[in-house]
Structures are given as C-alpha cells and as structure tokens.
C-alpha positions in Angstrom: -7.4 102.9 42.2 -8.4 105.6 44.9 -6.3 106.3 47.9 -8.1 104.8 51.0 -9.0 108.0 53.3 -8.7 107.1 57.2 -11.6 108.6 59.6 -10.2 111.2 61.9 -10.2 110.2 65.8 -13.4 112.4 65.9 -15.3 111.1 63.0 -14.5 107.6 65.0 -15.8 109.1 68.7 -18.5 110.7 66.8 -19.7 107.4 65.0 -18.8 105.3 68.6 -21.5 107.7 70.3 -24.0 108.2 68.6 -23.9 103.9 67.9 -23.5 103.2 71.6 -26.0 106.0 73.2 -29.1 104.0 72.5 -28.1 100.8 74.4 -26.9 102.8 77.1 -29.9 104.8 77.2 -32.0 101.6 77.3 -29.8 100.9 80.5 -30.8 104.3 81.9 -34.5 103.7 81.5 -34.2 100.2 82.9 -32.3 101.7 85.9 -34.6 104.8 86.2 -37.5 101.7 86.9 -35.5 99.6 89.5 -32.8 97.5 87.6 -29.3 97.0 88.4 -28.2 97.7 84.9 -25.9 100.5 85.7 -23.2 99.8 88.9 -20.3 102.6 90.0 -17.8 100.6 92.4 -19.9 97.4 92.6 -23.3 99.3 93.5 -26.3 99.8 91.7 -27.1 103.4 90.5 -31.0 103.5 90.0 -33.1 107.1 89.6 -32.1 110.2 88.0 -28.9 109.7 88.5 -28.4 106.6 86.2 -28.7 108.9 83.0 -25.6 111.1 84.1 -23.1 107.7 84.6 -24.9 106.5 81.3 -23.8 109.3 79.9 -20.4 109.4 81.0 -19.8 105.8 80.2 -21.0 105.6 76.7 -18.6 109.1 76.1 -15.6 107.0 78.1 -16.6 103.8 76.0 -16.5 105.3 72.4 -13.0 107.5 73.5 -11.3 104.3 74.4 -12.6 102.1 71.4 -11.4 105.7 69.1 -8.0 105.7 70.3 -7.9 101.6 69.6 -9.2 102.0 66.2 -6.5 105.0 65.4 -3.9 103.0 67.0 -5.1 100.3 64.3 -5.3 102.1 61.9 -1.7 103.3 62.3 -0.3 99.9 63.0 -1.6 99.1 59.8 -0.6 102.5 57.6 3.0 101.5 59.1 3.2 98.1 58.8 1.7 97.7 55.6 3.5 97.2 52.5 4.1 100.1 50.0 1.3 100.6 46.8 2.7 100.3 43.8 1.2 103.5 41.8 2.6 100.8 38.1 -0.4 98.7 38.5 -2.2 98.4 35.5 
C-alpha cells in the first residue's frame, strides 16, 4: 500500500487560484460593464478598478480556504489511527 503524500500549503494556494481566478474574473468583466458584482465596504466597485479588488480577493479567498485544508489535513494526520505496516 503506498503512503498517502499531503499537498504542501502552496500546491493547495496554487490549485485555489488558479480554480477561483476565472469566476472572479467573470465578476471583473461584469463590473468593468456596470454590475455590482464586486462591493468593498458595502459599495459597488465598477471600471478599472474592479480587476485589482478581484484580484486581491481571489488571492485572500484561496489563502484562507489553504490554511483550512492544512489545518484539515493535520487534524486528520493527528487524529487518525496508526497504519499497520502487517497487513497482508
């Protein structure tokens, strides 16, 4: 049986990213055209600017939802009971 191998906490940003960038840039692009996709402290953020916050949210997103997923992942290394290497 072959030892399970955890992602590091950057393969796990890495993977986050790259998943969440396209629906954030969809909410960029909707905002660039006049939608209130994309708020900062309860206002809308339309133009230009809309692709910087988009930005920055999908890189704070996918760090939070990494650490989660390596706290998991931990929980369950520690918590988990011990392999027995005699199984046949």
């Amino acid at each position: 049986m072959e030892d399970f191998r955890q992602p590091t906490y950057w393969e796990s940003f890495l993977s986050l990213a790259l998943g969440l960038a396209p629906l954030f840039l969809i909410f960029a692009i909707a905002a660039l055209f006049g939608f209130d996709t994309i708020r900062i402290n309860r206002q809308p953020v339309h133009g230009p600017l809309a692709f910087v916050y988009s930005a920055a949210t999908t890189l704070f997103l996918a760090a939070a939802i990494a650490a989660f997923q390596k706290l998991g992942f931990a929980m369950w290394r520690l918590w988990s009971p011990p392999q027995s290497s005699d199984r046949g």
